[in-house]
C-alpha positions as CSV (number, residue, x, y, z in Angstrom):
1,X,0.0,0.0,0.0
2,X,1.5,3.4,-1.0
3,X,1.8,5.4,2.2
4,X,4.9,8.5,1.8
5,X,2.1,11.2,2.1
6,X,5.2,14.2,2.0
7,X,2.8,15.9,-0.1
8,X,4.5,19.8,0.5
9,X,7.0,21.8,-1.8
10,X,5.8,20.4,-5.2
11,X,8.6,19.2,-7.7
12,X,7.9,19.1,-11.9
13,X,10.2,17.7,-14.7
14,X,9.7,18.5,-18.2
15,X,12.1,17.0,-20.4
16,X,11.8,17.1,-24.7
17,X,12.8,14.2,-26.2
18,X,14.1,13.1,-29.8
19,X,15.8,10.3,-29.9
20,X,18.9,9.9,-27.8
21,X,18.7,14.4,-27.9
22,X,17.0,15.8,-24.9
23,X,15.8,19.4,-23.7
24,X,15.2,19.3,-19.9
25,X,13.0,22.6,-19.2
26,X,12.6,21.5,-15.6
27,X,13.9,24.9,-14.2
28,X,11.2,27.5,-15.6
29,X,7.9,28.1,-14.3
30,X,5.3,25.0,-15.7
31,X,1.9,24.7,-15.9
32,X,0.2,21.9,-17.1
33,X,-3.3,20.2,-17.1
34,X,-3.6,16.2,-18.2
35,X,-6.3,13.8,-19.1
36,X,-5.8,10.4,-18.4
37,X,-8.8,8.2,-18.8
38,X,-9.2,3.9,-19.5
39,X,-10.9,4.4,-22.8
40,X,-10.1,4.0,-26.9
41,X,-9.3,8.2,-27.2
42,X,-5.6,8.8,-26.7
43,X,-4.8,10.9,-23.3
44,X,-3.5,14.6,-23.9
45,X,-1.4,17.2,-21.9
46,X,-1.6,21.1,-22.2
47,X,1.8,22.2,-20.9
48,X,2.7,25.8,-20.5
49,X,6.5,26.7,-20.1
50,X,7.0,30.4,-18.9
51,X,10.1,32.8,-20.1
52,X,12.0,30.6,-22.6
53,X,14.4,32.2,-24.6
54,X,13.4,33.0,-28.5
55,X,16.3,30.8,-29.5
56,X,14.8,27.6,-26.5
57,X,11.3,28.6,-28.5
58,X,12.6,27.6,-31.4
59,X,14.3,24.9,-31.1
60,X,11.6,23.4,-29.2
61,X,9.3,24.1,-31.7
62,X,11.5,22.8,-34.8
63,X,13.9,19.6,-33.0
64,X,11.6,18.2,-30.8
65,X,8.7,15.5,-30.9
66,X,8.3,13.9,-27.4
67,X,7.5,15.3,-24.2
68,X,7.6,13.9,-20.9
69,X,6.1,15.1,-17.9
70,X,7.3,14.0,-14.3
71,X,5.2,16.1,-11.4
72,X,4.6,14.7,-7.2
73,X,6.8,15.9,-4.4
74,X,10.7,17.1,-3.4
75,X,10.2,14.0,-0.1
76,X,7.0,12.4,-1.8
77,X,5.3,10.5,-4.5
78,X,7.3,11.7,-7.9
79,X,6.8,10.1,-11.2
80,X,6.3,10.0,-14.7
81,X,2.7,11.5,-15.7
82,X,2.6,11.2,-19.1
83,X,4.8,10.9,-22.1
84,X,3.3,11.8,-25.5
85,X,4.0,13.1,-28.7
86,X,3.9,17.1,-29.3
87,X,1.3,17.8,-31.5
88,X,1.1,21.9,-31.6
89,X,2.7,24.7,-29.8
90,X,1.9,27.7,-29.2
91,X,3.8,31.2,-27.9
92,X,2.0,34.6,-26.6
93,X,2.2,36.6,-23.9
94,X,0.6,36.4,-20.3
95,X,0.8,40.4,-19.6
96,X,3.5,43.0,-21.0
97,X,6.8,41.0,-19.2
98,X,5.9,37.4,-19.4
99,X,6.2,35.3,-22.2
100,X,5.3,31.7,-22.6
101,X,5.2,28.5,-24.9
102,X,2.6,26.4,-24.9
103,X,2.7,22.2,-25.6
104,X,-0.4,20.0,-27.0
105,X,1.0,16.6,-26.7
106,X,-0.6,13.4,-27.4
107,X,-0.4,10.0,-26.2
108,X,-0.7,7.5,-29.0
109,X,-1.9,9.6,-31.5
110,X,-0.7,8.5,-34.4
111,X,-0.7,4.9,-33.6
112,X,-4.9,5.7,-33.2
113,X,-5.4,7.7,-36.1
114,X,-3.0,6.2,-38.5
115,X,-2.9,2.7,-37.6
116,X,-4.1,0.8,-40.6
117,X,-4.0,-3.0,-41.0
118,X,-4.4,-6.0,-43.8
119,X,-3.6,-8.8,-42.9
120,X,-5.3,-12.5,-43.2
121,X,-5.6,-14.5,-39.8
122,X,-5.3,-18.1,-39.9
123,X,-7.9,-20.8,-38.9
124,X,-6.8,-21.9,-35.4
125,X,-5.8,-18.8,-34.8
126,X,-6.3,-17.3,-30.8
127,X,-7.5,-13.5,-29.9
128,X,-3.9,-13.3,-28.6
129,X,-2.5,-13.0,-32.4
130,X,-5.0,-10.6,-33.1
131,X,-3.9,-8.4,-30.6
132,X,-0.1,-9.2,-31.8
133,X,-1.0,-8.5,-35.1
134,X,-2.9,-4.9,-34.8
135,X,-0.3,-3.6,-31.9
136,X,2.6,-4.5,-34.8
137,X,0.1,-2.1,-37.4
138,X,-0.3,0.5,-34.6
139,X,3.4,0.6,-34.4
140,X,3.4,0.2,-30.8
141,X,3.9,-2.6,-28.2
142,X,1.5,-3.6,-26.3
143,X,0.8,-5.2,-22.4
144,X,-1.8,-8.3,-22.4
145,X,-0.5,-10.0,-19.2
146,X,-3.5,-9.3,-17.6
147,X,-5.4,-10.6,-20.1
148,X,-3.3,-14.2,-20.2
149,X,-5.0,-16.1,-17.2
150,X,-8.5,-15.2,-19.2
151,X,-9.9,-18.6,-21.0
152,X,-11.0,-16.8,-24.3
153,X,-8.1,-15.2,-24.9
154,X,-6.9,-18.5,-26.0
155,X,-9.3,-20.1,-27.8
156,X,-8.4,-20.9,-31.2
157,X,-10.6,-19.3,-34.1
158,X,-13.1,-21.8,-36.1
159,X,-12.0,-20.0,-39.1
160,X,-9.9,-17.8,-40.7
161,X,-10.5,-14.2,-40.7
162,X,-9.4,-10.9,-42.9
163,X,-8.2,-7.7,-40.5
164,X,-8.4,-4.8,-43.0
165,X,-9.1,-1.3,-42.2
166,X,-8.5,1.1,-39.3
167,X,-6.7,-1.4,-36.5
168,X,-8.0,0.2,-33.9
169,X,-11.8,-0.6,-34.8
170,X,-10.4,-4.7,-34.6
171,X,-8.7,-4.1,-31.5
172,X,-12.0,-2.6,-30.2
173,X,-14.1,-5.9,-31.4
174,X,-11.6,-8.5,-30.1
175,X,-11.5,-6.6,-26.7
176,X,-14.8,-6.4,-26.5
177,X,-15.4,-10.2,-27.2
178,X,-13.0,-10.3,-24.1
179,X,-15.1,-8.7,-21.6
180,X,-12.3,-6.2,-21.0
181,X,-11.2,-2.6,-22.5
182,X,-8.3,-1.3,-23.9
183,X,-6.3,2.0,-24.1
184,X,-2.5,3.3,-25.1
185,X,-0.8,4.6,-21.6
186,X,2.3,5.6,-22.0
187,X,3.1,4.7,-25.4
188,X,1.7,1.2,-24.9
189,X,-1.6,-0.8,-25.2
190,X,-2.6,-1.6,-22.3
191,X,-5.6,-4.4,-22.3
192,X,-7.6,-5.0,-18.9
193,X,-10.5,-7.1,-17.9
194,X,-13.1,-5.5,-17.0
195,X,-13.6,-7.3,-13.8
196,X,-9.9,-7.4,-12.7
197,X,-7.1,-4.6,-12.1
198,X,-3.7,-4.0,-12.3
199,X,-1.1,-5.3,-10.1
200,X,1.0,-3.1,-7.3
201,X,0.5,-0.8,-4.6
202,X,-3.1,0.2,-3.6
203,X,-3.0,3.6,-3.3
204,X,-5.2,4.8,0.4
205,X,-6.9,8.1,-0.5
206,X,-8.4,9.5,3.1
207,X,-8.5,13.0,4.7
208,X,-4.9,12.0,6.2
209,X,-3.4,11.6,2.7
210,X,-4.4,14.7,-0.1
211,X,-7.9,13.9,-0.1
212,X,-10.0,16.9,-1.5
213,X,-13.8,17.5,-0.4
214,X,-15.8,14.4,0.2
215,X,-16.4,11.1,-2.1
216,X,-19.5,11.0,-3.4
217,X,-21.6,8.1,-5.1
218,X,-22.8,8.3,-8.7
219,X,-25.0,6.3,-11.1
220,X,-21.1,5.8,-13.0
221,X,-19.3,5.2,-9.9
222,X,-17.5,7.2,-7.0
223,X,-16.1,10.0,-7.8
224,X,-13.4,11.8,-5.6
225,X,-10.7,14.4,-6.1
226,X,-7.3,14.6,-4.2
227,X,-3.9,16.2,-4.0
228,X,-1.1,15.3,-6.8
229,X,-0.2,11.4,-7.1
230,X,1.7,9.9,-9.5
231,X,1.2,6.6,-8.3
232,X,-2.5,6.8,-9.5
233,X,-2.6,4.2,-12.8
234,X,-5.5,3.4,-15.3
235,X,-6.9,0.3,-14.0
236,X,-5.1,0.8,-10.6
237,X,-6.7,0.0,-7.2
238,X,-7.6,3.1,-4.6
239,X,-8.8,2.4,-0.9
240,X,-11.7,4.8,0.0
241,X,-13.1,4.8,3.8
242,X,-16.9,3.7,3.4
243,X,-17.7,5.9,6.0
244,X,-16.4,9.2,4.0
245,X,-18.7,8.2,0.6
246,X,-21.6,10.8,0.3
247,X,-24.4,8.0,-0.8
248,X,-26.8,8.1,-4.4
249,X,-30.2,9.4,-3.4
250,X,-32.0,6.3,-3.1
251,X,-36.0,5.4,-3.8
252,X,-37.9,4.5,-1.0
253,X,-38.8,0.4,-1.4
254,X,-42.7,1.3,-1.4
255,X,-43.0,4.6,-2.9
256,X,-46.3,6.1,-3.4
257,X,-47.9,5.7,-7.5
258,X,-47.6,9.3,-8.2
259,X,-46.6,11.1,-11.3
260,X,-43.8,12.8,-11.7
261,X,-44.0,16.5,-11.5
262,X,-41.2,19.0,-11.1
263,X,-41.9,19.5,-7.6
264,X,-41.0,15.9,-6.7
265,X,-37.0,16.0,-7.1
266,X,-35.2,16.3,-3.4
267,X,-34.1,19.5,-4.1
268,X,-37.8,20.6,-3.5
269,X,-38.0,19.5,-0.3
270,X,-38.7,21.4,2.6
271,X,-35.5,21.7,5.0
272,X,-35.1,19.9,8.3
273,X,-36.5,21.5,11.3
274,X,-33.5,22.0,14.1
């Protein structure tokens, strides 16, 4: 269970990356927003970089396609956050003095939009070589080993099959036929059951560890909020307290047989009496 909860003097690293070359902007002033999420859409990061040089601009602009983005604590969590392809930049000015360059980067990008297959499939074939087969169109590698203790995933195809077209669309239909999702993190397909999770640390999210406002219920699931933590993965595990959860607005077990009119809704009720 994750437990260094140093969660005080925040730390970044922003490095730009191609090939062996790197640019390590870790120094300046950084702001950044990033959307991770277990779904087909690649995950993007807006980065903002203040006061570079016109000369850093540029090169930046011209010699560099990769970004990676490391963000926790000086004597806390610290990791990697995401690491993506640039896709645009962008310079202006925040008021008369400070300048700024700002980074749209992409994770898997290219490999979703551009990732074309044809390629026959053999009778006796398993879902397995499927997934071989589209990663190596995608031009990325890929992680299935939480998908090699799952029955189906073996099972060798009646017949043979013809894989042409967008690869991600056949990575969609063989995943779903798995019961399980699948997503690029990092620069890598990642493929989880839907009923299981990835292995490590659980990370404890309470008031005593960055927790932000309360955890509340919702028809799609819990949803809470909390302090930096790079140790948070797609498909990772998080321990809640039960007693913390702000429950879903439940129906009675007998209501009354009344329509519904706009009065009805909770928010219409009258307030508690002290």
């Amino acid at each position: 269970m994750s437990t260094n909860f140093n969660q005080w003097i925040r730390k970044v690293g922003l490095t730009l990356l191609q090939g062996t070359a790197g640019l390590d902007l870790s120094d300046f002033r950084i702001q950044f927003e990033v959307r991770n999420a277990d779904q087909e859409m690649p995950n993007n990061a807006i980065i903002r970089v203040c006061n570079l040089h016109p000369e850093t601009v540029y090169q930046a602009q011209t010699e560099y396609g990769r970004v990676v983005l490391q963000a926790g604590y000086q004597d806390g969590n610290y990791g990697v956050i995401f690491d993506g392809q640039i896709k645009q930049t962008k310079v202006g000015l925040e008021n008369g003095k400070n300048s700024y360059l700002t980074i749209l980067a992409s994770d898997g990008d290219e490999a979703y939009t551009r990732g074309v297959i044809s390629k026959s499939i053999r009778a006796g074939a398993t879902p397995q070589d499927n997934v071989k087969a589209l990663s190596t169109a995608m031009g990325v590698p890929y992680d299935d080993s939480l998908l090699v203790g799952v029955d189906k995933y073996h099972v060798p195809l009646i017949r043979g099959q013809v894989l042409f077209g967008m690869a991600r669309a056949h990575m969609r239909n063989t995943v779903t036929s798995l019961n399980s999702t699948w997503s690029i993190q990092n620069g890598k397909i990642v493929l989880l059951p839907r009923t299981g999770y990835k292995p490590g640390d659980v990370v404890e999210i309470n008031v005593g560890t960055g927790m932000i406002g309360v955890p509340e219920q919702t028809e799609g699931g819990i949803r809470v909020s909390c302090l930096l933590n790079p140790n948070l993965q797609i498909g990772g595990l998080i321990k809640l307290n039960n007693s913390e959860i702000l429950q879903l607005i439940n129906q009675a077990t007998n209501p009354l047989n009344v329509p519904f009119n706009q009065y009805g809704g909770f928010q219409y009720n009258a307030p508690l009496s002290k």
